[in-house]
C-alpha positions as CSV (number, residue, x, y, z in Angstrom):
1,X,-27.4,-77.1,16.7
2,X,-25.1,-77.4,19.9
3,X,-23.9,-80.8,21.0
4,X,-22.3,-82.4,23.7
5,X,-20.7,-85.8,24.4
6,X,-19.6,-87.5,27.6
7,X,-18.8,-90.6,28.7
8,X,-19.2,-92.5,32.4
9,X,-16.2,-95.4,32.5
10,X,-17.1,-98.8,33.9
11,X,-19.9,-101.4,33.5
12,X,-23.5,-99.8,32.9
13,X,-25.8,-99.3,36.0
14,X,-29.5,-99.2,35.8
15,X,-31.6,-97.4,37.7
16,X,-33.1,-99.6,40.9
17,X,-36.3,-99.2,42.1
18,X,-37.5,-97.4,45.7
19,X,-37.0,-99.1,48.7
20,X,-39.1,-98.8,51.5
21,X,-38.8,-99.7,55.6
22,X,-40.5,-98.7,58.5
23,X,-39.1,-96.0,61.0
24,X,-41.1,-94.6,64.1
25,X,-44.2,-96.7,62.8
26,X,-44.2,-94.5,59.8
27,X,-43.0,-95.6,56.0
28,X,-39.9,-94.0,54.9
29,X,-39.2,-94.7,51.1
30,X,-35.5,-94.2,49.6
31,X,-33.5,-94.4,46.9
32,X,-30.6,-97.1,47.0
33,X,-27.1,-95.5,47.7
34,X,-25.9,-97.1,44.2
35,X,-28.1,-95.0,42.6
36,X,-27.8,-92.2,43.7
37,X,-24.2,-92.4,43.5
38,X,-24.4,-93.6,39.5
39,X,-26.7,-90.4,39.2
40,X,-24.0,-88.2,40.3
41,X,-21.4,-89.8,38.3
42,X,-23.5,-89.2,35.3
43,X,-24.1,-85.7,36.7
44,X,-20.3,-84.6,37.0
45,X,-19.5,-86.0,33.8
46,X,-22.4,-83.9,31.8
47,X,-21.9,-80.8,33.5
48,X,-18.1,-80.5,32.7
49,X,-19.2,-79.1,29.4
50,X,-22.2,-76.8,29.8
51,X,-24.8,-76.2,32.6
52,X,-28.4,-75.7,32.6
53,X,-29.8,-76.1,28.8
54,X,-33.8,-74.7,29.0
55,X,-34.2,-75.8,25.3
56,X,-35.8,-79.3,24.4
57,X,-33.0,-82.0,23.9
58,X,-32.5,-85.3,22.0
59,X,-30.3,-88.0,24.0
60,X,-28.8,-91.1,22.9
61,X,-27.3,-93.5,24.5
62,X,-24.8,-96.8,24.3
63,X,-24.1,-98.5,26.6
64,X,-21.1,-101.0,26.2
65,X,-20.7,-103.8,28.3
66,X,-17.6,-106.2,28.7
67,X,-17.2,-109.1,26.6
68,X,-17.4,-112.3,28.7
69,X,-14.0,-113.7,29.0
70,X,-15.2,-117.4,28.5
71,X,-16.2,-116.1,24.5
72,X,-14.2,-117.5,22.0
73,X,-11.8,-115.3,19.7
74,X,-14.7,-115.9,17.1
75,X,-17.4,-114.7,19.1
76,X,-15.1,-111.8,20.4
77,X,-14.8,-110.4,16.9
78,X,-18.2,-110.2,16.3
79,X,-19.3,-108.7,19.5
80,X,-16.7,-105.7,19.0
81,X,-18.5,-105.9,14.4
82,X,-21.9,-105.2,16.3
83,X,-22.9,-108.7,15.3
84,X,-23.3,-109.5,18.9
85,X,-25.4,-107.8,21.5
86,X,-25.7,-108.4,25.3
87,X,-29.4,-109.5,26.7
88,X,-28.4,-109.3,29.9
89,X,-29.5,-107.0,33.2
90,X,-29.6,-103.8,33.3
91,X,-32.6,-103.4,31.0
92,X,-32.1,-100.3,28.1
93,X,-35.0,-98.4,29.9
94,X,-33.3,-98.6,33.0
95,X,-30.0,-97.6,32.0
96,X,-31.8,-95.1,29.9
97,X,-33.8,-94.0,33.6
98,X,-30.6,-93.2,35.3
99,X,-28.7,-91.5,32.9
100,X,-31.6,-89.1,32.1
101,X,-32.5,-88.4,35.7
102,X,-28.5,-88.1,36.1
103,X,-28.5,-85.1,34.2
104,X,-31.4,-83.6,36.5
105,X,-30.3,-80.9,38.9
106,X,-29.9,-82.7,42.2
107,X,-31.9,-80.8,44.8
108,X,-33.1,-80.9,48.5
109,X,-35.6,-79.3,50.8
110,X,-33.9,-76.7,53.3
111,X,-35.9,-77.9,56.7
112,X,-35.3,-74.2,58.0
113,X,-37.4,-72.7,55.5
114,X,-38.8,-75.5,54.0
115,X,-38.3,-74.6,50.4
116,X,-36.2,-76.9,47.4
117,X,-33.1,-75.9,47.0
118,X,-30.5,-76.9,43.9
119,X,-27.8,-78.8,45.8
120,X,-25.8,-79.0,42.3
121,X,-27.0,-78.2,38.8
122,X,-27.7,-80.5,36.0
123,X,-27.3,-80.6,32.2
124,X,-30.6,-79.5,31.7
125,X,-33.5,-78.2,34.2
126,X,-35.8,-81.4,33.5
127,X,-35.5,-84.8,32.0
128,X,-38.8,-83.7,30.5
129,X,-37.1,-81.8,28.0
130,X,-36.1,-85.1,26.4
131,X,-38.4,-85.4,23.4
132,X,-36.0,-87.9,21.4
133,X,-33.3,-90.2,21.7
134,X,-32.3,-93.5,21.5
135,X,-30.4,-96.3,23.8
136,X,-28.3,-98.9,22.3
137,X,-26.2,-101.8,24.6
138,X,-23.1,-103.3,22.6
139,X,-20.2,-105.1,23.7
140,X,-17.0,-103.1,23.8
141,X,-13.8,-102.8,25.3
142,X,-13.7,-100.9,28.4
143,X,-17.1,-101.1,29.2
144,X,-18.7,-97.7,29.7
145,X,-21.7,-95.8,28.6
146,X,-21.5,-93.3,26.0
147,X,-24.1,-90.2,25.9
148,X,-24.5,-87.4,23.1
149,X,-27.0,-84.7,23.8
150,X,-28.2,-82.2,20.9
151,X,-30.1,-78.9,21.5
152,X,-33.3,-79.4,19.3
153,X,-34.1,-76.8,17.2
154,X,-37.1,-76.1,14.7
């Protein structure tokens, strides 16, 4: 059973929704620039290890996020025990959205043949793969996001 771990440093993003606007008098729908640039964070972090699994994975997921400064010492100690745990925004399913779709090959259509293309490969060829994991948010110091994907194997 192989595994692999990475982290992404900083405060834990969730994955926004579409956003649409009008161009020519038609609809163009796009993703927000923060996204995609999370996405590719997650990407280049995953990929230092391996590229490419085709087997079915199990992810997990904690996210940490920075104690508030205006907690007392009290309080500190038992965010950093566990006893603690942020209800704030991003929501786990979002978090858990971005990092999965991170690890997605990012691709393109080429407009002179009209065909996808791989514009840099992922961890894995689909987040469909994923048929188990779980996503936890803590408090912790540096705030970052911790992922550990295991080949499954039966």
């Amino acid at each position: 059973m192989k595994r692999y771990e990475f982290t992404i440093m900083g405060d834990p993003f969730g994955k926004q929704r579409p956003r649409a606007t009008i161009r020519g008098g038609h609809i163009h729908i796009y993703t927000p620039q923060e996204t995609k640039d999370y996405e590719a964070r997650v990407r280049e972090a995953a990929t230092r290890q391996v590229r490419m699994i085709t087997v079915p994975v199990v992810v997990d997921i904690k996210a940490y996020f920075k104690i508030p400064k205006y907690f007392s010492k009290k309080k500190k100690r038992r965010c950093l025990a566990g006893l603690e745990r942020p209800t704030k925004k991003p929501d786990k399913d979002n978090i858990e959205k971005i990092v999965l779709d991170g690890m997605n090959p990012l691709s393109g259509v080429n407009k002179a043949t009209r065909k996808r293309v791989v514009k840099a490969e992922g961890l894995y060829l689909d987040d469909k793969q994923v048929i188990a994991g779980k996503t936890t948010k803590l408090y912790g110091e540096p705030a970052r996001v911790e992922v550990v994907v295991t080949e499954f194997e039966a």
